[in-house]
TITOR-487106 format. One line per field, with one value per atom (N, C-alpha, C): residue number from 0; residue in three letters; x negated, z, y negated. Coordinates in steps of 0.02 Angstrom, whole numbers, m for minus. Each point is the difference from the previous one (the first is absolute). Layout:
! TITOR-487106
resi c(NUM,...)
resn c(Ala,...)
c1 c(X,...)
c3 c(Z,...)
c2 c(Y,...)
//
This chain:
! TITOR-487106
resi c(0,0,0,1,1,1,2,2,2,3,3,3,4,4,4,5,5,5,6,6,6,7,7,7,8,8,8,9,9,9,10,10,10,11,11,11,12,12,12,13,13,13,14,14,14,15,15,15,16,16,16,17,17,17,18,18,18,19,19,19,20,20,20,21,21,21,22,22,22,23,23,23,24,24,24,25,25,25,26,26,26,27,27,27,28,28,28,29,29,29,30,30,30,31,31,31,32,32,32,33,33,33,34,34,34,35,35,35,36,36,36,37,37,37,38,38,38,39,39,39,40,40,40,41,41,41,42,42,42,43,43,43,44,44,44,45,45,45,46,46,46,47,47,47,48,48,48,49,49,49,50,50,50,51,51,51,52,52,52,53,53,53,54,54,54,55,55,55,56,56,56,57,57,57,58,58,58,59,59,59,60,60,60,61,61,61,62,62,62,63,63,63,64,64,64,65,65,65,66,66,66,67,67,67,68,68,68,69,69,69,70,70,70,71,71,71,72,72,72,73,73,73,74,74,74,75,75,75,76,76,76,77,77,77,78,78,78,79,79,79,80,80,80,81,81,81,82,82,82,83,83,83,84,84,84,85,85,85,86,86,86,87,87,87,88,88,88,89,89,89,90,90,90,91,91,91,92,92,92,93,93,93,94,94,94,95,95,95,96,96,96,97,97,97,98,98,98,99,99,99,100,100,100,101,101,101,102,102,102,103,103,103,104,104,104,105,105,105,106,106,106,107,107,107,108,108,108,109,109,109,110,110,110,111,111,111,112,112,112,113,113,113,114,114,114,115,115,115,116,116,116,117,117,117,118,118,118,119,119,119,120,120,120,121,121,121,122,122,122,123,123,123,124,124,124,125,125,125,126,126,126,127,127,127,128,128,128,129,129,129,130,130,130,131,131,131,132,132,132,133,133,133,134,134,134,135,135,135,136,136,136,137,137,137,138,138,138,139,139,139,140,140,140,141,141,141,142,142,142,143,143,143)
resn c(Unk,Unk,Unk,Unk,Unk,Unk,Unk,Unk,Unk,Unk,Unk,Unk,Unk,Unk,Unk,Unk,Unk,Unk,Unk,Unk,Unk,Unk,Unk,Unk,Unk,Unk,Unk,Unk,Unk,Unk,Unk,Unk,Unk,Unk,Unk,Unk,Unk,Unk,Unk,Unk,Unk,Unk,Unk,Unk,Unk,Unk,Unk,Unk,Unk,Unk,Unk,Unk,Unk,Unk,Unk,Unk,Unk,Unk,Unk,Unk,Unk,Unk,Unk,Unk,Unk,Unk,Unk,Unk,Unk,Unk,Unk,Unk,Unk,Unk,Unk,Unk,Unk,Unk,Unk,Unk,Unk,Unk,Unk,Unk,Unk,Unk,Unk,Unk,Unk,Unk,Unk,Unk,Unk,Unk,Unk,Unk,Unk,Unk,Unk,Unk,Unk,Unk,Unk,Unk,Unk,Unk,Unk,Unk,Unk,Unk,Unk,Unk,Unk,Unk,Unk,Unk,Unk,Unk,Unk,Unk,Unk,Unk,Unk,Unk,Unk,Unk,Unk,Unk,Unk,Unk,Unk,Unk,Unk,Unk,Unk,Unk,Unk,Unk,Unk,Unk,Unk,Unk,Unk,Unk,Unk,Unk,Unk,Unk,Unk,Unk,Unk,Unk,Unk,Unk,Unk,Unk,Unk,Unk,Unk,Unk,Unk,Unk,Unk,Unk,Unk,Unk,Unk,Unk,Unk,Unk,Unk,Unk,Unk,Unk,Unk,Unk,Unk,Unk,Unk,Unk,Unk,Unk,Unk,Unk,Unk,Unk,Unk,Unk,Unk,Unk,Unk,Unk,Unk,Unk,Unk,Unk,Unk,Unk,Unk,Unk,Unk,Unk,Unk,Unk,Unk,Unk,Unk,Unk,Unk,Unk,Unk,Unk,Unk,Unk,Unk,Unk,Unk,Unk,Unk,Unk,Unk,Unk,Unk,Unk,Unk,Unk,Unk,Unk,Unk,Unk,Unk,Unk,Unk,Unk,Unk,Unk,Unk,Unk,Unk,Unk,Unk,Unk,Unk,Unk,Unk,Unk,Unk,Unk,Unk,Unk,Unk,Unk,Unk,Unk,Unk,Unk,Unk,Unk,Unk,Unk,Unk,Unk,Unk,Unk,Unk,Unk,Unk,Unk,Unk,Unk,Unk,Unk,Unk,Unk,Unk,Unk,Unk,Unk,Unk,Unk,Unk,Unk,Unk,Unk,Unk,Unk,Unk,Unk,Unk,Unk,Unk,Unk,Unk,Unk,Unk,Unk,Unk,Unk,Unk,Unk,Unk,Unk,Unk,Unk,Unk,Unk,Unk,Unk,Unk,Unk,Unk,Unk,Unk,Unk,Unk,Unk,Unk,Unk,Unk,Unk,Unk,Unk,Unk,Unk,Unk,Unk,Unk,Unk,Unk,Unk,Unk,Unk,Unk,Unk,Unk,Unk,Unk,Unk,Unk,Unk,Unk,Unk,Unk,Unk,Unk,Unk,Unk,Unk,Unk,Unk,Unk,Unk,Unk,Unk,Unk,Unk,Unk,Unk,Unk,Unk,Unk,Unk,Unk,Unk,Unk,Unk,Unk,Unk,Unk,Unk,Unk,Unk,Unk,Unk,Unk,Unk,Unk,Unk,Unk,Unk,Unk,Unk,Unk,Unk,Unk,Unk,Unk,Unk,Unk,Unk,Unk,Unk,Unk,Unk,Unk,Unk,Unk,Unk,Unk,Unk,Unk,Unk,Unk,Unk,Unk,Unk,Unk,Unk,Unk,Unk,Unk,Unk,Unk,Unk,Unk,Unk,Unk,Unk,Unk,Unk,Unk,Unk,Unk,Unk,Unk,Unk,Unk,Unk,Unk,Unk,Unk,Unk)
c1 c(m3527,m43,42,m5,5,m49,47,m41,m1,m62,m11,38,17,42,m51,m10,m42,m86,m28,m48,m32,12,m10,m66,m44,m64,m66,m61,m55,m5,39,m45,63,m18,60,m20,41,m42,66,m31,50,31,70,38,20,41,23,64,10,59,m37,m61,m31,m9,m3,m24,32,m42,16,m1,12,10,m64,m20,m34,m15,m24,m19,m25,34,m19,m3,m44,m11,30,6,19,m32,m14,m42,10,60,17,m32,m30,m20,57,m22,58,4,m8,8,m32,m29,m45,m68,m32,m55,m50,75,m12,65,28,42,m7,79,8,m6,m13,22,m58,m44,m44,45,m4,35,m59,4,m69,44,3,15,m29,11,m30,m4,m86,4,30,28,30,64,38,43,m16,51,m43,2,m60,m16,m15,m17,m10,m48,m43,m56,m6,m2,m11,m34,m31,m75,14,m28,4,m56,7,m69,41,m62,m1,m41,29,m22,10,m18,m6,8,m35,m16,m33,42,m34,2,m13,19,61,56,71,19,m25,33,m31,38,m28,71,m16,68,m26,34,11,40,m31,57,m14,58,7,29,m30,3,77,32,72,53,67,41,m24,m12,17,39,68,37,m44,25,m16,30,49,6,m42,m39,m43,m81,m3,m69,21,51,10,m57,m29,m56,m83,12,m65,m37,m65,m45,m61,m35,m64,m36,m86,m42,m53,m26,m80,m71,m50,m58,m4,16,2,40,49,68,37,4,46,69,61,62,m13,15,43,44,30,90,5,52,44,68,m3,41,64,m16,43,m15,41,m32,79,m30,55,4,59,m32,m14,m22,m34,54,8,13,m10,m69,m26,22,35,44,m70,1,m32,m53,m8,m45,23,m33,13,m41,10,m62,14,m42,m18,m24,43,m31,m31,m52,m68,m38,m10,m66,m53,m52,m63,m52,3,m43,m75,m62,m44,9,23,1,m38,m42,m33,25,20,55,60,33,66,19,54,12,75,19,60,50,39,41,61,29,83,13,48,5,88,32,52,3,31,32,m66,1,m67,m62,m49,m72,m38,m48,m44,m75,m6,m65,m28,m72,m41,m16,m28,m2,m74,m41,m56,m25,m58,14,3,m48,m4,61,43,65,62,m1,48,m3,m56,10,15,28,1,70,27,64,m22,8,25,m55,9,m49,m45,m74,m52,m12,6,m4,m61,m57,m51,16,30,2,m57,m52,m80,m31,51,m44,m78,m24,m50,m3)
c3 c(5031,54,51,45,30,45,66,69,30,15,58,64,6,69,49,28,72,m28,m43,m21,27,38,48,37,m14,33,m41,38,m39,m41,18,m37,m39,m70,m19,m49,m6,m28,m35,m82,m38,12,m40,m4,m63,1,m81,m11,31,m21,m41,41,m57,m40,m53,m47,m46,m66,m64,37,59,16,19,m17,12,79,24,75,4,40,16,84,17,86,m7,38,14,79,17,51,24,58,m4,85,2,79,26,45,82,m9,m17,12,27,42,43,21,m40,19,m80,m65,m46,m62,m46,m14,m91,m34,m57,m24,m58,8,m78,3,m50,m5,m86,m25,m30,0,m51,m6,m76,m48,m21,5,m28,m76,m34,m49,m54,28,m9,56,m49,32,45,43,74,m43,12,m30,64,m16,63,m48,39,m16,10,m48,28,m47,47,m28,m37,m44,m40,m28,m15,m17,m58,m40,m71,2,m37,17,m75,m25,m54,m71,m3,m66,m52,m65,m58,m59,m52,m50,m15,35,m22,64,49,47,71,48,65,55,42,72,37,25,42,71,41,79,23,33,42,87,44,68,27,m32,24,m72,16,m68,m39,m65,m56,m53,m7,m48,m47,m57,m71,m49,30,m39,9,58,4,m34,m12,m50,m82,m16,m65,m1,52,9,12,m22,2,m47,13,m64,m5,m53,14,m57,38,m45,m4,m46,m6,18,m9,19,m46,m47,m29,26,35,22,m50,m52,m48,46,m28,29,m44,35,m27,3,m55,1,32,27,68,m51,m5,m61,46,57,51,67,38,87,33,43,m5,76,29,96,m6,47,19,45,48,35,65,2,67,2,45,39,m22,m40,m35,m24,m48,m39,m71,m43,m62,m47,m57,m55,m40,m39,m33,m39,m85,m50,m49,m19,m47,m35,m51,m27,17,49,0,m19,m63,m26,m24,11,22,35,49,62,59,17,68,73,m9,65,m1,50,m8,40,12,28,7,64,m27,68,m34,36,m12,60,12,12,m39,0,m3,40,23,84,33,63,65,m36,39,m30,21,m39,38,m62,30,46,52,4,m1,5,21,67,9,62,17,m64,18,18,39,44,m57,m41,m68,m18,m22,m23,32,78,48,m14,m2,m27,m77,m43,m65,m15,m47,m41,m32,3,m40,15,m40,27,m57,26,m69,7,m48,m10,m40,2,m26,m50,m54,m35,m9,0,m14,66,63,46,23,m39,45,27)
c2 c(m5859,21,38,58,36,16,m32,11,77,5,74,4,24,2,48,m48,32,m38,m12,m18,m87,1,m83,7,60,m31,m5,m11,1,70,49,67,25,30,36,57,53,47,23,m5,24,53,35,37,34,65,25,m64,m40,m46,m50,m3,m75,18,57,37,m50,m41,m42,m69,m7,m80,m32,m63,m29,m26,m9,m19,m72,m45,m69,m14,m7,m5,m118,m1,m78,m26,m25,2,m104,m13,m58,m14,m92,m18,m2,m18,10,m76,m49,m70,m44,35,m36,m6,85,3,m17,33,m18,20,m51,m1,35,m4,28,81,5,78,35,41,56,27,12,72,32,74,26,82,0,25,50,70,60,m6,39,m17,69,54,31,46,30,28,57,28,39,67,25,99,37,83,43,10,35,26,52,67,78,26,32,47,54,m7,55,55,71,49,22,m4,38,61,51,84,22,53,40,m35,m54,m29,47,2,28,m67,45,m38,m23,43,m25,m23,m29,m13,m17,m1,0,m10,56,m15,m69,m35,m55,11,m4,15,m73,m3,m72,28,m36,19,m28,m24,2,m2,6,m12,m39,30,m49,25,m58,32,m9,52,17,m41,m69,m42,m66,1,m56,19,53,45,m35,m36,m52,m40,m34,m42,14,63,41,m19,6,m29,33,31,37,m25,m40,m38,75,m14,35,m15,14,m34,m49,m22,m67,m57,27,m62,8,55,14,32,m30,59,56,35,62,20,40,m17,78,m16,50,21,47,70,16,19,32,m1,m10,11,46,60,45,7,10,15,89,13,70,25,66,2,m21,m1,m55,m57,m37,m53,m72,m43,m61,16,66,19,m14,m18,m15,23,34,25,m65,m34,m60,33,m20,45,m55,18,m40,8,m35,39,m31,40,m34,39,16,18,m58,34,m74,m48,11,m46,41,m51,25,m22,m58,m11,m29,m12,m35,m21,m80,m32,m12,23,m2,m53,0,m77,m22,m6,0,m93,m4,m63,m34,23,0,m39,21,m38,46,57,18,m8,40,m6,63,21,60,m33,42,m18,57,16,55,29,56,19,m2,m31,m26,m52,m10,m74,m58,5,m43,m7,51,m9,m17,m25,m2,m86,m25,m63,m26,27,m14,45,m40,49,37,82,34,46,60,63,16,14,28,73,32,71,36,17,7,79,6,48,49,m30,40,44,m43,64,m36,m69,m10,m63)
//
């Protein structure tokens, strides 16, 4: 276990340091008004959350931008389902010249949408309100 330094009050708001570590708040009485000590245990390790837009989907592919860095070695944890919840397998993902743009190469041929989802130390969300609460981003290939 590894204490926070500076982290001694009611409120705490993660960091890129907690990134992989688990989080346990401990919460002990004063003695007198009421004694002993709660621990409560994160049920996973700490992630960031960044939004992500998908743009020029074809059959072989689709660009991915993310609103701040993402290395191109944490895109290992990328994952793209179909409208079934089928994966689909990811061939290649290449950076662009644009600064956290990525072409994601695929075949989605007969696929009408796609779901796609980072599952590493960060996580995608959407920039739609539906999707700001849920992992990962839906991409409607068909246009309707």
């Amino acid at each position: 276990m590894v204490l926070i330094e500076g982290a001694t009050h009611s409120v705490y708001i993660t960091t890129p340091a907690d990134l992989g570590y688990m989080i346990m708040v401990e919460v002990r009485g004063n003695g007198v008004n009421a004694g002993g000590v709660l621990r409560i245990m994160a049920g996973e390790t700490v992630k960031i959350p960044v939004t992500g837009h998908i743009s020029s989907a074809s059959t072989t592919g689709f660009m991915i931008a993310f609103d701040y860095q993402m290395p191109i070695e944490e895109l290992q944890h990328l994952f793209v389902n179909n409208q079934n919840w089928q994966r689909v397998e990811i061939t290649n993902i290449t950076a662009t010249s644009t600064p956290y743009v990525y072409y994601v190469e695929c075949d989605l041929r007969g696929v009408d949408f796609i779901q796609v989802d980072l599952q590493g130390y960060q996580y995608i969300v959407g920039e739609a309100f539906y999707e700001y609460f849920s992992w990962g981003i839906y991409y409607n290939l068909r246009g309707f």
